[in-house]
C-alpha positions in Angstrom: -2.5 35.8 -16.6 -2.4 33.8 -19.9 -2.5 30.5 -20.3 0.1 28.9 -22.3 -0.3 25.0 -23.7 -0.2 22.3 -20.8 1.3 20.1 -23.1 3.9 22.8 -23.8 4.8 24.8 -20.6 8.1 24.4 -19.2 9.3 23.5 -16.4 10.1 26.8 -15.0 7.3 28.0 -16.5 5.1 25.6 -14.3 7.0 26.1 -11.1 6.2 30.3 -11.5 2.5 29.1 -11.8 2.1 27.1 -8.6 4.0 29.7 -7.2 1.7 31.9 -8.4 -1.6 29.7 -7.9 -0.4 28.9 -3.9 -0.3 32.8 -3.6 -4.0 33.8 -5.2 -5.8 30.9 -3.0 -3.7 31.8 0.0 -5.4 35.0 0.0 -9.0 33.9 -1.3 -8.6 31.6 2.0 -9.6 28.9 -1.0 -6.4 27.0 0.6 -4.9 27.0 3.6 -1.2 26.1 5.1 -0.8 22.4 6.9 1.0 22.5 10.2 4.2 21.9 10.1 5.3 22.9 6.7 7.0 25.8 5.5 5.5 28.3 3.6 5.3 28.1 0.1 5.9 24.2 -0.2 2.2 22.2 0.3 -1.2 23.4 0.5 -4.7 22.3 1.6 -7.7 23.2 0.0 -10.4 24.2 2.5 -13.2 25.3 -0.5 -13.0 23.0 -3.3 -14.9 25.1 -5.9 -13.7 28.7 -4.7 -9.8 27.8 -6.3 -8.9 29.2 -9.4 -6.3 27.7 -11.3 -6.9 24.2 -10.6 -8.4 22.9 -14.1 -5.6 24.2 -15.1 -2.8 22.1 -13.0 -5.3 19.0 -14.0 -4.6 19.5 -17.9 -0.7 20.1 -16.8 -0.4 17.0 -15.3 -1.9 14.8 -17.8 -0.8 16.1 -21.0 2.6 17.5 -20.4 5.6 15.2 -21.1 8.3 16.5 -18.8 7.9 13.9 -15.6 9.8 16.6 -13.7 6.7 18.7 -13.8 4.5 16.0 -13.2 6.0 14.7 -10.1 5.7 18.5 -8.8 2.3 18.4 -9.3 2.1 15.0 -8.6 2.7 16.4 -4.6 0.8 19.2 -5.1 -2.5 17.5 -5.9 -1.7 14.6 -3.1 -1.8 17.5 -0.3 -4.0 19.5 -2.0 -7.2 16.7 -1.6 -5.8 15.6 1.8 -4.5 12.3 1.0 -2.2 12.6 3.8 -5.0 13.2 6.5 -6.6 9.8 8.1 -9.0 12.2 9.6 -13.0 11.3 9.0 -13.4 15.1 7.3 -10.7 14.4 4.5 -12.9 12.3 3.4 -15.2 14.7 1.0 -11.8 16.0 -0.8 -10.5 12.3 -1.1 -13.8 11.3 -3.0 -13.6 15.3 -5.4 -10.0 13.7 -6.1 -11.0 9.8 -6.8 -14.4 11.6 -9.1 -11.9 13.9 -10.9 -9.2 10.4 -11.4 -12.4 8.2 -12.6 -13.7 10.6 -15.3 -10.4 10.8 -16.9 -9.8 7.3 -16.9 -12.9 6.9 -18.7 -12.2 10.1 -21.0 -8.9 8.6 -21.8 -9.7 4.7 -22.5 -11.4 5.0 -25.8 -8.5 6.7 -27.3 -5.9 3.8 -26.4 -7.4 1.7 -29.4 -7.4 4.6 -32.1 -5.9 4.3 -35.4 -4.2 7.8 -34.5 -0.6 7.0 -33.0 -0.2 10.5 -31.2 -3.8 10.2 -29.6 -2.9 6.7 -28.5 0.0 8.1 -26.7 -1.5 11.1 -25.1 -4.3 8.9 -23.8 -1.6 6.1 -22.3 0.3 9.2 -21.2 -3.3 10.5 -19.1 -4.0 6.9 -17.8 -0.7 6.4 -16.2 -0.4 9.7 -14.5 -4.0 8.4 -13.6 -3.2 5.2 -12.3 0.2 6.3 -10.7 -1.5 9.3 -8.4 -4.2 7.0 -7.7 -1.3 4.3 -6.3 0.7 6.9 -4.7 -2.4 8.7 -2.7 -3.6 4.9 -1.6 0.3 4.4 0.0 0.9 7.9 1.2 -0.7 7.6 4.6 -0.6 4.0 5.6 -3.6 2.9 8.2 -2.1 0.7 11.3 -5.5 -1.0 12.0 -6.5 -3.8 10.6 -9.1 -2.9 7.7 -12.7 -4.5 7.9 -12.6 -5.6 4.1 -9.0 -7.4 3.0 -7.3 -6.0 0.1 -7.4 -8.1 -2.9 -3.5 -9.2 -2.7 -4.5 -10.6 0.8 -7.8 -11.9 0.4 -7.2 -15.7 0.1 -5.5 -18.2 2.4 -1.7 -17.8 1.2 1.4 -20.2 1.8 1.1 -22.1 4.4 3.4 -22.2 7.5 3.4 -22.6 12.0 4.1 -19.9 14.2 6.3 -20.5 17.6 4.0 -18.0 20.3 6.3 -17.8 23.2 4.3 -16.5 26.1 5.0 -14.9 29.7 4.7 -17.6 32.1 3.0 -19.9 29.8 4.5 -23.1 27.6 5.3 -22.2 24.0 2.2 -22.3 21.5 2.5 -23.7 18.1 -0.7 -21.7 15.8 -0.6 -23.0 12.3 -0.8 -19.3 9.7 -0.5 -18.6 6.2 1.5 -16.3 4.4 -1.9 -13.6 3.6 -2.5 -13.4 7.3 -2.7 -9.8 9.1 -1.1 -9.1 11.9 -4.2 -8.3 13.6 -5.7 -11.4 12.9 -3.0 -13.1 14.4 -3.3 -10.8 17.7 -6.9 -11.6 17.9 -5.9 -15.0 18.0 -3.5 -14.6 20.5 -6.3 -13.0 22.5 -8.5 -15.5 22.5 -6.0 -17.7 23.8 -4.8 -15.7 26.2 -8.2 -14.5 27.2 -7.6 -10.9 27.5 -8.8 -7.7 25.4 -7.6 -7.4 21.5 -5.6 -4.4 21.9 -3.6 -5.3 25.4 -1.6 -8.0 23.5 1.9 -7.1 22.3 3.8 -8.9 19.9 7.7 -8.7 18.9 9.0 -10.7 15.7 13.2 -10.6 15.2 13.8 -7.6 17.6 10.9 -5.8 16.3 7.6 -5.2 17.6 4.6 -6.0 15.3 2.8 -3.0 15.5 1.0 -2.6 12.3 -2.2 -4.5 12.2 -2.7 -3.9 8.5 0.8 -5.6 7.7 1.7 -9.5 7.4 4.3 -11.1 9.2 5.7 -11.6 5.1 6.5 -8.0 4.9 10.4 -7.4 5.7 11.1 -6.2 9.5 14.4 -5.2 10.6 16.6 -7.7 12.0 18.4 -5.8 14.7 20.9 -8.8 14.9 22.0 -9.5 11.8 21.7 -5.6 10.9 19.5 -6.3 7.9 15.9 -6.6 6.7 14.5 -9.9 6.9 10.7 -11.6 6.2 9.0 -13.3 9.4 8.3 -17.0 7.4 8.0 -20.2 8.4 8.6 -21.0 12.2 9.2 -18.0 13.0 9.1 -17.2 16.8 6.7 -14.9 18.0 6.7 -13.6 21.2 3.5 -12.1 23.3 2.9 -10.6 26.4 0.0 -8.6 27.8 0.5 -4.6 28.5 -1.8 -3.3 31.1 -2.2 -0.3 28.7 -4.3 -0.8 25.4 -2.6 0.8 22.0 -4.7 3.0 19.5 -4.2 1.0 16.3 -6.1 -2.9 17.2 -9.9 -2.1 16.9 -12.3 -5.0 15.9 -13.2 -4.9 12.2 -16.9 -3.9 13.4 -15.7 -0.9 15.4 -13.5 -0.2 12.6 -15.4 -0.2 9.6 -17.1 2.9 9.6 -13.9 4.8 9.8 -12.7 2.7 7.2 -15.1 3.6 5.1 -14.4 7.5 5.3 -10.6 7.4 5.8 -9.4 4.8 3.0 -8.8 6.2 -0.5 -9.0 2.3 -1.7 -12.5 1.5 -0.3 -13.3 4.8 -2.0 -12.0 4.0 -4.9 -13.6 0.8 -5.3 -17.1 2.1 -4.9 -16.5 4.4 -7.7 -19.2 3.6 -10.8 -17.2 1.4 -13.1 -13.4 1.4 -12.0 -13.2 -2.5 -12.0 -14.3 -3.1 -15.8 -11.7 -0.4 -16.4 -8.9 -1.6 -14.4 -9.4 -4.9 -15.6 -9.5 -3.6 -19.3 -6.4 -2.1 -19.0 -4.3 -4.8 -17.1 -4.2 -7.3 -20.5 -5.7 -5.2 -23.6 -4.3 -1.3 -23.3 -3.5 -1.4 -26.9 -0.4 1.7 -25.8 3.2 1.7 -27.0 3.2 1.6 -22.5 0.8 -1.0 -22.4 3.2 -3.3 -20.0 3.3 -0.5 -17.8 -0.4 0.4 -17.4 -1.0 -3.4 -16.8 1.7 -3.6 -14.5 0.2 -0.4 -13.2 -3.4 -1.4 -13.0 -2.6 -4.9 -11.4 -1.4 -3.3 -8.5 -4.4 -1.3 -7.9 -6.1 -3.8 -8.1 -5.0 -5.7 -5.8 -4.6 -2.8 -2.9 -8.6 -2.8 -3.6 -11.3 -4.5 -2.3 -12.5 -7.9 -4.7 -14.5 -7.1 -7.1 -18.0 -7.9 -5.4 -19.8 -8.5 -8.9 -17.0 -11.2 -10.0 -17.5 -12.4 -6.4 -21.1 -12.6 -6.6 -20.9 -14.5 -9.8 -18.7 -17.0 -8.7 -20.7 -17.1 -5.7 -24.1 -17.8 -7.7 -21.5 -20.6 -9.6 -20.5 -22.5 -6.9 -24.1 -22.8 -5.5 -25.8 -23.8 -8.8 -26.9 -26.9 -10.4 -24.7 -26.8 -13.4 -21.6 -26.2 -11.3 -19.1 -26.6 -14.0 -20.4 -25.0 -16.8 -21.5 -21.9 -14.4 -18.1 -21.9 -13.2 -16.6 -21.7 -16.6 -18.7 -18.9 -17.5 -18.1 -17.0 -14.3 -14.3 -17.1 -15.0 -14.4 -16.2 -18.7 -13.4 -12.5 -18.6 -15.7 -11.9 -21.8 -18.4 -12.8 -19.8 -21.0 -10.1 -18.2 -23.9 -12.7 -17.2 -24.3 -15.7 -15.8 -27.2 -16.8 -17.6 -25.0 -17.0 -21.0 -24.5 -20.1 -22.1 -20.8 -20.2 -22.3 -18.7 -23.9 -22.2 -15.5 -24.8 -20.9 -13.8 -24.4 -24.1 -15.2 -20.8 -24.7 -13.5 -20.1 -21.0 -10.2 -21.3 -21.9 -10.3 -19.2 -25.3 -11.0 -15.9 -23.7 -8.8 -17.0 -20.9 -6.4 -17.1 -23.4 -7.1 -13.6 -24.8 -7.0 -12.1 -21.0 -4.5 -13.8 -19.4 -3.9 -11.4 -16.5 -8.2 -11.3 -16.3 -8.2 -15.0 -15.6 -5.5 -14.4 -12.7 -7.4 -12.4 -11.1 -10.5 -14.3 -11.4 -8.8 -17.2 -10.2 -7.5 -15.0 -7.1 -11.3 -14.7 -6.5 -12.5 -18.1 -6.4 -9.8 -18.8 -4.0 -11.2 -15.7 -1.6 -14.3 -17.1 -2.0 -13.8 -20.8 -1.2 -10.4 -20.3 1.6 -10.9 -16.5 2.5 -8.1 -14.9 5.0 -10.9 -13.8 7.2 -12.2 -17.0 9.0 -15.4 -16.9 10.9 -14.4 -19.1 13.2 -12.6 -15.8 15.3 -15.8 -14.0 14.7 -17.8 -16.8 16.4 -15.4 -17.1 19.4 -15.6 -12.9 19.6 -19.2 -13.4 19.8 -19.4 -15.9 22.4 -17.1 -13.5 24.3 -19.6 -10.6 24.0 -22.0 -13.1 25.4 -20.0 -14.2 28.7 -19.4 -10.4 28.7 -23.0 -9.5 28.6 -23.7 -12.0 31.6 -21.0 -10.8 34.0 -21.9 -7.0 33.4 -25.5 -8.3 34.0 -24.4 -9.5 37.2 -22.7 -6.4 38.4 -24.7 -3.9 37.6 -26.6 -2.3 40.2 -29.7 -1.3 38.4 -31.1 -5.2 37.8 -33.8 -4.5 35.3 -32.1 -2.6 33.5 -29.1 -4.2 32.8 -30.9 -7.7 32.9 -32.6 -5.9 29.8 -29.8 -4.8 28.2 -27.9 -7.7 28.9 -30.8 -10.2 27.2 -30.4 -7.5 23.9 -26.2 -7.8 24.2 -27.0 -11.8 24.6 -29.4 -12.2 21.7 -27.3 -9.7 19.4 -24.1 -12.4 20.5 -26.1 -15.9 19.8 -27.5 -14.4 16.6 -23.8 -13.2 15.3 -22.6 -16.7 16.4 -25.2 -18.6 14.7 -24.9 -16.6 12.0 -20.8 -17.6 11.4 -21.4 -21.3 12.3 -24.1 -21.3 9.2 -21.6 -19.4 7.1 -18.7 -21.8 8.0 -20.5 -24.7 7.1 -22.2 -23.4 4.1 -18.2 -23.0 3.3 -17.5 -26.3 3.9 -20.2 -27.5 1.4 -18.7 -25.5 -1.3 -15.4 -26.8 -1.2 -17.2 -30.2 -0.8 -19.1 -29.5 -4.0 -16.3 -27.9 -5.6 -14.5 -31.2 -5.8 -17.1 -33.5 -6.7 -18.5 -31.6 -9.7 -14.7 -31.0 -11.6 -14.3 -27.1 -10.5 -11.1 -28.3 -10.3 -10.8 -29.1 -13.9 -12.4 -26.0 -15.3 -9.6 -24.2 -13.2 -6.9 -26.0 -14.2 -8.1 -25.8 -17.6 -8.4 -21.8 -17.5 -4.9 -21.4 -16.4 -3.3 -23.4 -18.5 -5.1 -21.5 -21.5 -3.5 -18.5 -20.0 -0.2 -19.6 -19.0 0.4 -21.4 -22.0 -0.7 -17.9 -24.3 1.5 -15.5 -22.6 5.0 -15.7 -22.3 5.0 -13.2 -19.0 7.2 -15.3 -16.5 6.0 -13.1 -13.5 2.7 -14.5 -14.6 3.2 -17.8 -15.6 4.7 -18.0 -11.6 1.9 -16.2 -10.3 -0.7 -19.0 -11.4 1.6 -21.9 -10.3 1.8 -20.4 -6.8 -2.2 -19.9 -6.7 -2.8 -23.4 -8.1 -0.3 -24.9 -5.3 -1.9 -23.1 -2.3 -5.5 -23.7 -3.9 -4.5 -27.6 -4.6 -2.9 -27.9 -0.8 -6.3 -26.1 0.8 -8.6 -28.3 -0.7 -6.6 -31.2 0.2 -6.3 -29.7 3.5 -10.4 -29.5 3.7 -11.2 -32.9 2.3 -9.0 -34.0 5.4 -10.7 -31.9 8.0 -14.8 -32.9 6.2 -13.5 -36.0 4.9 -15.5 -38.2 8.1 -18.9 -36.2 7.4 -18.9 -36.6 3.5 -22.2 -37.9 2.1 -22.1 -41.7 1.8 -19.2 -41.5 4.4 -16.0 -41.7 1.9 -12.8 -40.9 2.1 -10.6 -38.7 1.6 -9.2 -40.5 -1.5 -12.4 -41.1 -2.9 -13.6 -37.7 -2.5 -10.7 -36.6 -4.5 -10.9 -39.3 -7.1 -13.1 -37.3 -9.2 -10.8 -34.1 -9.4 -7.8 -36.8 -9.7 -9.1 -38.6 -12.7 -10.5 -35.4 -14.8 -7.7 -33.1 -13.7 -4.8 -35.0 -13.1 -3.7 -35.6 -16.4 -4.0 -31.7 -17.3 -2.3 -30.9 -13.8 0.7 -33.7 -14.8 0.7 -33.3 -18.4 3.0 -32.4 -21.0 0.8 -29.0 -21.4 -0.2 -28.5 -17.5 1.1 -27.2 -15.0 4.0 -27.9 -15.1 4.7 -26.2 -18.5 3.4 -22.8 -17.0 7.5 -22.0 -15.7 8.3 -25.0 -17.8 10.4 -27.5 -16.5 11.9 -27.2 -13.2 11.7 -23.9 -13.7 14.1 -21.8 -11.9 13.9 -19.3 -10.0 16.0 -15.8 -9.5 17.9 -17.8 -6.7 18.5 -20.7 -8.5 16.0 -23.2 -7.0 12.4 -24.0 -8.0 9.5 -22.3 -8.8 8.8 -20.3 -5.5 5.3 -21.3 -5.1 5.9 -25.2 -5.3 9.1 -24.5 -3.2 7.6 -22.5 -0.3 4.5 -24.7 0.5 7.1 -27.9 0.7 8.6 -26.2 3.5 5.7 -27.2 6.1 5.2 -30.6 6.5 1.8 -31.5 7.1 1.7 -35.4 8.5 -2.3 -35.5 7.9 -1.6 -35.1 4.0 1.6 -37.8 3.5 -1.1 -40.6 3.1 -4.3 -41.4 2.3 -6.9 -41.7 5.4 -7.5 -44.9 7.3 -3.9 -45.6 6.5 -4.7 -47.1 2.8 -2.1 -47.8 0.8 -2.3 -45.4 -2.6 -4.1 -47.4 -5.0 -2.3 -46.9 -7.9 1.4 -45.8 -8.6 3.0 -44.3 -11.5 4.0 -47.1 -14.4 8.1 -47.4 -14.3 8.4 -46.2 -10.8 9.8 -48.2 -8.0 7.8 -48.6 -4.7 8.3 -47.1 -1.4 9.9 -50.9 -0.4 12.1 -51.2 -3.8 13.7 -47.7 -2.5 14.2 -48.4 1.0 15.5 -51.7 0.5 17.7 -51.2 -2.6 21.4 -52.5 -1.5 23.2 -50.2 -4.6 23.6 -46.4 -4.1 26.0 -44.3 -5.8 27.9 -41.6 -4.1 25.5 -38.7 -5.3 22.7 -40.8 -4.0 24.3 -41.2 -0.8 24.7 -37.9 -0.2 21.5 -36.6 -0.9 20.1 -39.4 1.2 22.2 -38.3 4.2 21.3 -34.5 3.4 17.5 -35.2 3.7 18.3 -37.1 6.8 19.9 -34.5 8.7 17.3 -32.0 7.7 14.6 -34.5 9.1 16.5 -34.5 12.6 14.7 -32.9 15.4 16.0 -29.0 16.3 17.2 -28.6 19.8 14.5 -25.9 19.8 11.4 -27.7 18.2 8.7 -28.7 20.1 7.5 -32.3 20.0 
């Protein structure tokens, strides 16, 4: 058979072809037919070098124009490597397809900056059929357990917001949770509490279980009520109980992980040699007639991936160092490939400029690093369950010795682990601590306004005001929970004074950040930016006032006091109602707690 142009072939043309290249491997027994699928329509490869024909569908797909015969092959090639298998010996063809995406990603990024106008656009064409197989073979088989590594997207302590656990038999529990949290983290929880096996626990939401470990109570679930799709938020009502028989899906992230490993095209795909410098080159500088789409494209990869562990690493090494600020700064320029370069806080904020999307996502790190999702506080109490479990199967076992020796191994594995998180918790702590008292804050602040303020991306400009709420809410939330053990023994406000006085006036500012969405800026529904808007809806007493119950030492020039507005006598109708609105909403529910 002869080979016509890929770029060229029809559509027809290229539906005779996998017609034809289905029938030749078929009977080489290079493929074979999935179960369940009628002939002719999907095939698996069982020899990966044996197939003839598939170089061929490769240069189709990336250089032909028509989409029609790209989405075609676009199927073909997702069955073909056996993105649709979770099965442990997929896991070779998953990594032939990720090798095969990678070396054309690198094949095509040179040629996105040539002078050459029809070059440019057959290399963006390559990239995006790249990036959008990669996507589509990452979401085609969704995993139901929880993974051992958080995706990017997920990685950091979201909006903030209390969970209603009603139980079997039990008063109603009240667990604080953020709007990153999995599902499965929230049924370990619920374990612990209840004191029973991870996997035993059921939980329902709005007339739907949660039965996805992998998902976030933020993620729409029917609402059999109202007949629509809803998102589980703030004080939402969970409800638990306990099912003598375990499900398949809730595995510990330990007995998970090596499954992961071999079953998830992401964690593949991040262990690829150099797919982070390349993603993150193409989400701000793509230099494409489709450069919005390729960045649009390669920020969403990104985040279904793991954190970059070098940018974490850096950041990391930043936060522990002596020169904290200008380490930090270096570590979130996006130019920057070393730490020991000696970049300032202004050289940060230029190239944060130039890489606005680069600085998000470094940003996004620092906030994984200092208030991750994954809390080692649940790892701490799993271990100290292993340990009480080690003892009582010590003292039931019939042969003594031998489990009293296998039971001292279980025990010293357990108080090792345990240790292990306490340190790591507390060496946490000390970051945030440090975090605060050396401007980190600052630099941050700094960085995003350089990038906010340089691109004129709304989604963006949003994105960085919601990460610098939830980021500015934690570490207030932190000072509060270290603020008795801080060194000299200060307090919350004075721990805070140093962030206050060199960030404030960039946060408050005419150029801070509140011109990232600009003033008041509004949102699709009307209302307020939806990062400041969402964290207002839980009200956290601990964080109205200062601690010690201090008076705030300063107030804003041409403001009236707390006792001027409570005690004014003259209110005009507006006023009045907006008064009686706020106190109505402050009224106790009939099913609150108290």
């Amino acid at each position: 058979m002869v080979l016509q142009n890929p770029a060229k072939l029809g559509f027809m043309a290229a539906r005779l072809f996998v017609d034809v290249f289905q029938q030749v491997n078929l009977e080489s027994r290079s493929l074979n037919l999935p179960q369940a699928k009628a002939k002719g329509t999907v095939v698996q490869a069982l020899r990966l070098a044996d197939i003839k024909g598939l170089d061929f569908i490769w240069q189709v797909y990336l250089r032909n124009p028509d989409e029609r015969i790209a989405g075609t092959l676009r199927s073909q090639l997702l069955w073909l490597y056996h993105c649709s298998s979770l099965q442990v010996k997929s896991a070779s063809f998953k990594r032939a397809l990720i090798g095969r995406l990678v070396a054309f990603l690198h094949e095509a990024a040179p040629a996105l900056r040539g002078a050459d106008s029809a070059s440019s656009e057959a290399a963006g064409r390559a990239v995006s059929r790249c990036l959008t197989l990669a996507l589509e073979a990452i979401n085609i088989k969704e995993m139901a357990t929880m993974p051992p590594v958080p995706a990017h997207r997920l990685a950091w302590r979201g909006t903030p917001w209390l969970l209603d656990i009603q139980r079997d038999g039990a008063s109603r529990l009240r667990l604080p949770s953020h709007s990153n949290e999995y599902v499965g983290l929230l049924r370990q929880r619920l374990a612990t509490q209840v004191g029973c096996s991870l996997a035993h626990v059921r939980m329902f939401c709005l007339g739907h279980e949660l039965g996805n470990d992998a998902r976030t109570l933020e993620l729409p679930v029917w609402d059999s009520k109202n007949r629509g799709a809803v998102s589980a938020t703030n004080r939402a009502v969970v409800t638990a109980t306990v099912s003598p028989e375990p499900n398949h899906y809730s595995l510990a992230p330990a007995e998970f992980r090596e499954i992961y490993e071999q079953a998830s095209v992401s964690w593949m795909l991040a262990q690829a040699e150099g797919i982070y410098p390349l993603l993150l080159q193409f989400i701000d500088s793509p230099g494409s007639s489709a450069g919005q789409e390729l960045s649009s494209m390669a920020l969403k990869l990104l985040s279904l991936m793991p954190t970059y562990p070098e940018l974490t690493q850096r950041l990391a090494v930043a936060l522990d160092g002596a020169d904290k600020q200008q380490q930090l700064a270096a570590a979130l320029d996006p130019s920057c490939s070393s730490m020991e370069e000696d970049v300032t806080a202004a050289d940060a904020a230029a190239a944060a400029a130039a890489a606005p999307h680069q600085t998000l996502y470094a940003l996004q790190a620092l906030c994984a690093l200092l208030f991750p999702t994954f809390d080692e506080s649940l790892f701490l109490q799993a271990s100290a369950d292993a340990e009480a479990t080690a003892e009582a199967s010590a003292c039931a076992s019939p042969a003594a010795e031998q489990a009293d020796n296998g039971a001292a191994h279980e025990k010293a594995a357990a108080q090792a682990a345990a240790a292990a998180a306490a340190q790591l918790q507390q060496h946490r702590g000390t970051q945030q601590q440090e975090f605060l008292q050396s401007g980190g804050l600052e630099v941050v602040l700094g960085a995003a306004r350089k990038a906010a303020c340089a691109c004129s991306d709304l989604k963006l400009r949003r994105q960085l005001s919601e990460l610098l709420v939830m980021l500015l809410h934690n570490l207030v939330d932190a000072a509060h929970a270290w603020s008795p053990h801080a060194p000299g023994g200060g307090s919350t406000v004075e721990l805070l004074s140093g962030a206050e006085s060199g960030a404030g006036a960039a946060a408050l500012g005419s150029s801070g950040v509140a011109a990232m969405t600009g003033v008041q800026q509004q949102g699709e529904d009307g209302g307020s930016s939806a990062g400041c808007g969402t964290n207002n809806d839980v009200q956290h007493p601990s964080n109205a006032a200062p601690a010690g119950g201090e008076q705030p030492a300063q107030q804003q020039h041409g403001s009236p006091g707390v006792e001027d507005v409570m005690s004014s006598p003259q209110l005009g109708n507006g006023q009045q109602q907006q008064q009686l609105k706020q106190q109505k909403q402050q009224r106790p529910r009939g099913g609150d707690l108290p």
